[in-house]
C-alpha positions in Angstrom: 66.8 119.0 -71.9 68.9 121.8 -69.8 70.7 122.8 -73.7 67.0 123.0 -74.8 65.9 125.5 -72.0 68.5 127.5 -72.7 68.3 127.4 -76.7 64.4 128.3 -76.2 65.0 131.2 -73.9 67.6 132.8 -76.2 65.9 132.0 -79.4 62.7 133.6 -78.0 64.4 136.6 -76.6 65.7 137.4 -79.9 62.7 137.0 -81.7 60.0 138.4 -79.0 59.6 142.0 -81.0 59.0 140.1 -84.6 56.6 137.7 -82.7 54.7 140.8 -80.8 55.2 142.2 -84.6 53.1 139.3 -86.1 50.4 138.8 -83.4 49.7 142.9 -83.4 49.7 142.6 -86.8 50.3 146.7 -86.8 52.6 149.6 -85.6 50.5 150.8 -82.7 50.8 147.2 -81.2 54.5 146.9 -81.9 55.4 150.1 -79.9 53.0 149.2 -77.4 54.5 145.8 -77.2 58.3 147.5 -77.5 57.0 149.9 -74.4 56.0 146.7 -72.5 58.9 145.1 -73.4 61.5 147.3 -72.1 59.7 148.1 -69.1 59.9 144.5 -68.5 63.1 143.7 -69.0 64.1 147.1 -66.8 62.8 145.2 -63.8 65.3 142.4 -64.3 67.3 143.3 -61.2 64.9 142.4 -59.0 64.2 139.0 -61.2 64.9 136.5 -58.3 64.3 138.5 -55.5 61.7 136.8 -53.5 58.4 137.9 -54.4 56.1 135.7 -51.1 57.6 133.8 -48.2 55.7 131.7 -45.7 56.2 133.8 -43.0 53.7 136.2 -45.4 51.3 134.1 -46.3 50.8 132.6 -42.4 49.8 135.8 -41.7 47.9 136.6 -44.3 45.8 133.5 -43.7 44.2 135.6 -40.1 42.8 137.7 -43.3 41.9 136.0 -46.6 43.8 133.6 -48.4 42.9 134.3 -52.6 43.3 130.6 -54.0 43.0 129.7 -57.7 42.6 125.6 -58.4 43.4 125.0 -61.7 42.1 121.3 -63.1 45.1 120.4 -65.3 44.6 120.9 -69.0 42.4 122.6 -71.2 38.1 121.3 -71.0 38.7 119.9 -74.8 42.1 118.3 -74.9 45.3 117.7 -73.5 46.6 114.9 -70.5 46.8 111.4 -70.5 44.0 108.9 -70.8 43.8 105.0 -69.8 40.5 102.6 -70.9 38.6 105.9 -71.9 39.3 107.2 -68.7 40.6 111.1 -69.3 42.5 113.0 -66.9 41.4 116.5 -67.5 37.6 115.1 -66.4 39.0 113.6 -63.4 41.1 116.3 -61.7 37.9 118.7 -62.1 36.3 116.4 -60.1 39.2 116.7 -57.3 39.2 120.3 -57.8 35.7 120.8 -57.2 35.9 118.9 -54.3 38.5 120.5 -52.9 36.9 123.8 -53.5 33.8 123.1 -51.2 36.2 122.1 -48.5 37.8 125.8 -48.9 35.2 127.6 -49.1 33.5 126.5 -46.3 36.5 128.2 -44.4 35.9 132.1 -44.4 40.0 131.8 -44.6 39.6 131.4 -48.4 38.7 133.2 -51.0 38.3 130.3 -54.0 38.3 130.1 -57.8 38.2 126.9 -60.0 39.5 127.5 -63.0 37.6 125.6 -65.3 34.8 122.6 -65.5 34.9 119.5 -67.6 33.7 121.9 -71.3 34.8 125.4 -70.8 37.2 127.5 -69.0 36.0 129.9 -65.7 34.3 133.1 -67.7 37.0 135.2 -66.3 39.5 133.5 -67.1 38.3 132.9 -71.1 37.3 136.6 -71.1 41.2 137.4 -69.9 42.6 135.1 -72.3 40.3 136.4 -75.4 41.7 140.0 -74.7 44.9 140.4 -73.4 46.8 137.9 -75.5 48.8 140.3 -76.7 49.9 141.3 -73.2 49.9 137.5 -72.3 52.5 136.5 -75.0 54.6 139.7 -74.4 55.2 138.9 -70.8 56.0 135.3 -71.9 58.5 137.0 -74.1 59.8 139.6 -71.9 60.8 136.7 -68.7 61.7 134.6 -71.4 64.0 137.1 -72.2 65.4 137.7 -68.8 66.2 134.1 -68.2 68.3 133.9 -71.2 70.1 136.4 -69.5 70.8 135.3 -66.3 71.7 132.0 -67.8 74.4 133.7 -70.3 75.8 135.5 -67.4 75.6 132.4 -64.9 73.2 134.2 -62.6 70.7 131.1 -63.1 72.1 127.3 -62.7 70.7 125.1 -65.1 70.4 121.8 -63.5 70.6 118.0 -64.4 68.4 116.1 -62.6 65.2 117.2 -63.8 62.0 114.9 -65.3 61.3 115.4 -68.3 57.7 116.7 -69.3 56.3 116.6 -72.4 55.8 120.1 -74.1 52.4 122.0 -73.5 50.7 123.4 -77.3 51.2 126.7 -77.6 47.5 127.2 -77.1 48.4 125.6 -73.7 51.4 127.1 -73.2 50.0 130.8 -73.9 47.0 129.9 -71.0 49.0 128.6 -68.5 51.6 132.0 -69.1 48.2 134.0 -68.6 47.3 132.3 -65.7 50.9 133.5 -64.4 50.4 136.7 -65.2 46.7 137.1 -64.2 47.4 135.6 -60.4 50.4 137.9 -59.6 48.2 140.9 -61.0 45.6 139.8 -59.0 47.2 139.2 -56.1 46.5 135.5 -55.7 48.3 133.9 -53.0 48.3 130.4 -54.0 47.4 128.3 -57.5 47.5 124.8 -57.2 47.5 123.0 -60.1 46.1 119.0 -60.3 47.0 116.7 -62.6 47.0 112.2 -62.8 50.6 111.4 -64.0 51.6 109.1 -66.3 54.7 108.9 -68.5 56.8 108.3 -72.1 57.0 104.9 -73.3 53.7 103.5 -71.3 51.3 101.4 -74.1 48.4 102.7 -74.0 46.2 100.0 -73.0 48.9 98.4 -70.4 49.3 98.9 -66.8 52.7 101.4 -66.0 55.8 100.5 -64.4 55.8 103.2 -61.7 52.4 104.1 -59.2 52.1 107.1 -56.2 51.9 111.1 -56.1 54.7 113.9 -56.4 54.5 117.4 -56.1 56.2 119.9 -58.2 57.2 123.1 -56.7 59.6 126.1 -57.7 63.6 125.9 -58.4 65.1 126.9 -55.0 66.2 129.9 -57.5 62.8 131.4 -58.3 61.1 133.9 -56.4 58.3 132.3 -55.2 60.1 129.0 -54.6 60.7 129.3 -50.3 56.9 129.4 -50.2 55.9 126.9 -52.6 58.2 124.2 -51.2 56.7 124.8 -47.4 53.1 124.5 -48.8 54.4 121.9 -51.1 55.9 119.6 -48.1 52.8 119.9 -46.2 50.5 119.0 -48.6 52.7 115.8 -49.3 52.9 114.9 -45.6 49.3 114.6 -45.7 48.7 112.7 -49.0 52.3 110.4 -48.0 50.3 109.5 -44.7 47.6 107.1 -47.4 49.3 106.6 -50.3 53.0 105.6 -51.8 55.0 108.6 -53.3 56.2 108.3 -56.8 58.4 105.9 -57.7 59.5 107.2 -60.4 63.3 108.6 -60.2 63.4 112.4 -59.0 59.9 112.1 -58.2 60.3 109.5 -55.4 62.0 113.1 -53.5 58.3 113.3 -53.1 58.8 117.1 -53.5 60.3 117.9 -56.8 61.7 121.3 -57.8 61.2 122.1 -61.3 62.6 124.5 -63.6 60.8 124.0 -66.8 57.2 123.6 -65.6 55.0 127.0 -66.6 52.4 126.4 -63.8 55.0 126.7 -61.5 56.6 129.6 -62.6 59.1 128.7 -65.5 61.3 131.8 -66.8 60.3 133.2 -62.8 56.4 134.3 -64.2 54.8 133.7 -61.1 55.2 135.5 -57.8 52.7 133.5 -55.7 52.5 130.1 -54.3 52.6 127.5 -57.1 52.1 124.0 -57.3 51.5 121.4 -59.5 50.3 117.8 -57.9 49.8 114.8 -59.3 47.8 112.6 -57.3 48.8 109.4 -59.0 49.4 107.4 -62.3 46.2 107.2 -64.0 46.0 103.5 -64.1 46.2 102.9 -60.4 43.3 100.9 -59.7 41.4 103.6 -57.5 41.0 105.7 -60.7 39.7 102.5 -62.2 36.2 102.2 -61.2 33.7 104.6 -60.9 32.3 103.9 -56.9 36.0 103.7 -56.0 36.7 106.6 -58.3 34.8 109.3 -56.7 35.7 108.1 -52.5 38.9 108.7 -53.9 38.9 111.5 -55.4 37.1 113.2 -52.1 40.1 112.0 -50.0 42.8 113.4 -52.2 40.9 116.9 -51.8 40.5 116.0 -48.2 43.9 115.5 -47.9 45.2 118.0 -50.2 42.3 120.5 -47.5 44.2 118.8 -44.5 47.9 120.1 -45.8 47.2 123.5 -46.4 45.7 124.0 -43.2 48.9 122.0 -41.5 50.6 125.0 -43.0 48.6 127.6 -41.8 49.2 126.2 -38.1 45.1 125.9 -38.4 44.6 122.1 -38.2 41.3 120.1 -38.2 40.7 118.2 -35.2 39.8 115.3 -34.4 40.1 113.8 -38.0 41.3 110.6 -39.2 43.2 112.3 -42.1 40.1 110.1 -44.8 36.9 111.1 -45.3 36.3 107.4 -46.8 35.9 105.8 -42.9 33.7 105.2 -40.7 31.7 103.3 -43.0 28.9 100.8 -42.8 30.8 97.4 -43.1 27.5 94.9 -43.7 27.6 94.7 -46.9 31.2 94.5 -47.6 33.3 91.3 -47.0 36.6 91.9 -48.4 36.9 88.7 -49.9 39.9 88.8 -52.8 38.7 90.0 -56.1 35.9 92.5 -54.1 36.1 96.1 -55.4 34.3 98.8 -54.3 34.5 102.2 -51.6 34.1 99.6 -48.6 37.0 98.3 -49.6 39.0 101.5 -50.0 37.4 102.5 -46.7 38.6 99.5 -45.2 42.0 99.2 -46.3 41.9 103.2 -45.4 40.7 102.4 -41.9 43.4 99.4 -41.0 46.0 101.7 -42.4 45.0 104.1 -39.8 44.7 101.7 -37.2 48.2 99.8 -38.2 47.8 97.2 -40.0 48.2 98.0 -43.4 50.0 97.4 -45.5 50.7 94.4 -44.0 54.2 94.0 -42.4 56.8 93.7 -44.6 55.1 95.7 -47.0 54.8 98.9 -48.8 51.9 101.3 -50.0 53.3 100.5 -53.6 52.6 97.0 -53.2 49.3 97.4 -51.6 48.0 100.8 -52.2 44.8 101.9 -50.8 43.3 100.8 -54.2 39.7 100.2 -53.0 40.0 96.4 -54.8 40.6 93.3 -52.5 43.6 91.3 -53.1 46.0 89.2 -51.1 47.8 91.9 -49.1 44.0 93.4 -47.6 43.3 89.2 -46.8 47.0 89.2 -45.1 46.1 92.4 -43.2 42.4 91.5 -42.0 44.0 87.9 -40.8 46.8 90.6 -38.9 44.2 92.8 -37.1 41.8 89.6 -36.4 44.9 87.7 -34.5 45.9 91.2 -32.3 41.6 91.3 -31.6 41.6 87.4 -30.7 39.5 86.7 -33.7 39.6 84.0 -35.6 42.2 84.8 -38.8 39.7 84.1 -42.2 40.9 87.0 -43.9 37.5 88.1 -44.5 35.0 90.6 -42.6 32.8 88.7 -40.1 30.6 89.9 -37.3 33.0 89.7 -35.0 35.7 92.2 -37.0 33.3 94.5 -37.5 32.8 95.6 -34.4 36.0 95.4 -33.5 37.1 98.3 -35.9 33.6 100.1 -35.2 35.0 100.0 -31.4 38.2 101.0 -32.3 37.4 103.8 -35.1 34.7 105.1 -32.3 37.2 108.4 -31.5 39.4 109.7 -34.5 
């Protein structure tokens, strides 16, 4: 993979003024292109000189933050899929979510990139007419990299996951998104994604379960930033569910050097990140009622991080927006599935009993489905409340956590 980055960057560099050539299709274009170019590739001593540090952006929260959510992949194609369940549709649903929780801060300033069928008018209208200058600027960092690599300025390193490679369509967006935010002075993208991985059968159950952020190699400008953000947002998310247990990802924060959306070849100066709240056949992507509490808290939680961060907590929260909730009509009983359950196991994790001892969130993940580790934890918080141990929700429990959940 690291032989590949590097064969790419130099293969590119060499070819960028044929390619600008091609796409022009005329000599106006070429010379505009070769202008661009050069102009570019002048600014390469200040390459990896950091373009936003955290110290900037805290203060430029007292102001107005400029946030761009990006739902990953294109509305039409692209990201994994399990049972006819796609991601692209799903992480517009978080990013809307999360949206309305930003914008209800006068802090933020928020764009969504895209819905489920078409792409933010801005953004399509950017794309349709500066693809010239998109692909240049792809070119002309692409260029720079191969540089710094030749000359050992930039470490390629090992221990990287792999990723499967975006279509050039894809690739070409995700360079103009790049370019568009620094131009536009955005101070933070966050990219959302479900994760899944080589090798899985299509209509099995994965190996691996949990979220991982990607952020920035340390040696990208925008990387000091992107980590802080990064490590608060996954403090917050960590505090429900398991991280990754994939290898690398299990860091929980994962640098990256070959991811575009967060700045591969150093094409982004502001906060990037890309998150990915989970492997899209955990079961609280599974059902539709579970689907959508879910999807709320990793907003809610993804809400909760930034403003960690920005030293601007919310208080009193429980850190889930899936409890309180009205119990009566939910027993828990194994085999029960549904947003009571998720609010339950949600609500004991809070209060301390789940998982139950000995375990982990990978083996009982706040899944919103009742199995034996939500039976082992009821029976846990009914003995500490001197209630009978059934394993089940009874009158009795239910007012016990509606006493104990009275005060976040």
């Amino acid at each position: 993979m690291r032989n590949g980055l590097l064969w790419t960057a130099t293969y590119a560099g060499c070819m960028a003024f044929v390619i600008i050539f091609a796409t022009a299709g005329g000599g106006v274009y070429l010379r505009e292109g070769v202008v661009w170019t050069v102009k570019e590739t002048q600014t390469a001593a200040a390459f990896f000189v950091t373009s936003i540090t955290a110290e900037q952006i805290q203060n430029e929260y007292r102001e107005k933050i400029r946030v761009l959510i990006v739902p990953g992949h294109q509305p039409d194609v692209g990201g994994t899929e399990f049972n006819g369940l796609y991601e692209r549709d799903v992480v517009v649903d978080i990013a809307d979510a999360l949206a309305v929780l930003l914008t209800q801060n006068p802090h933020y300033e928020v764009m969504v990139a895209r819905t489920k069928t078409a792409w933010n008018p801005v953004l399509e209208t950017y794309f349709d007419t500066h693809a010239l200058e998109i692909d240049t600027f792809r070119q002309s960092q692409t260029l720079q990299m191969a540089n710094y690599i030749a000359d050992g300025r930039f470490v390629l390193e090992d221990d990287q996951v792999y990723h499967n490679n975006a279509s050039s369509r894809a690739a070409l967006q995700l360079y103009g998104i790049n370019k568009w935010t620094s131009d536009n002075t955005y101070d933070i993208t966050l990219h959302l994604h479900l994760n899944d991985y080589a090798g899985r059968r299509a209509k099995r159950v994965g190996t691996y379960d949990g979220f991982t952020i990607y952020v920035p190699d340390h040696q990208y400008s925008n990387a000091p930033a992107s980590k802080a953000v990064g490590e608060a947002v996954a403090a917050r998310l960590n505090a429900y569910h398991a991280t990754s247990t994939l290898p690398i990802e299990n860091r929980g924060v994962v640098e990256d050097q070959e991811l575009i959306a967060t700045g591969s070849h150093n094409s982004v100066d502001g906060v990037a990140l890309l998150i990915e709240y989970g492997y899209i056949y955990e079961p609280q992507f599974q059902k539709p009622s579970v689907r959508t509490v879910a999807t709320a808290d990793y907003a809610y939680q993804t809400y909760l991080g930034l403003q960690d961060f920005f030293n601007d907590p919310l208080s009193p929260t429980y850190g889930s927006i899936s409890f309180p909730y009205d119990w009566s009509q939910a027993d828990a009983r194994i085999g029960e599935s549904g947003p009571g359950v998720y609010a339950l196991q949600a609500a004991l994790h809070h209060l301390g009993f789940y998982p139950p001892a000995g375990k982990s969130f990978s083996e009982c993940p706040v899944s919103g489905r009742a199995g034996t580790c939500t039976r082992a934890a009821i029976e846990e918080y009914q003995s500490a409340h001197s209630i009978e141990a059934t394993g089940v929700l009874g009158p009795r429990t239910r007012t016990a956590l509606e006493q104990d959940l009275a005060t976040p």
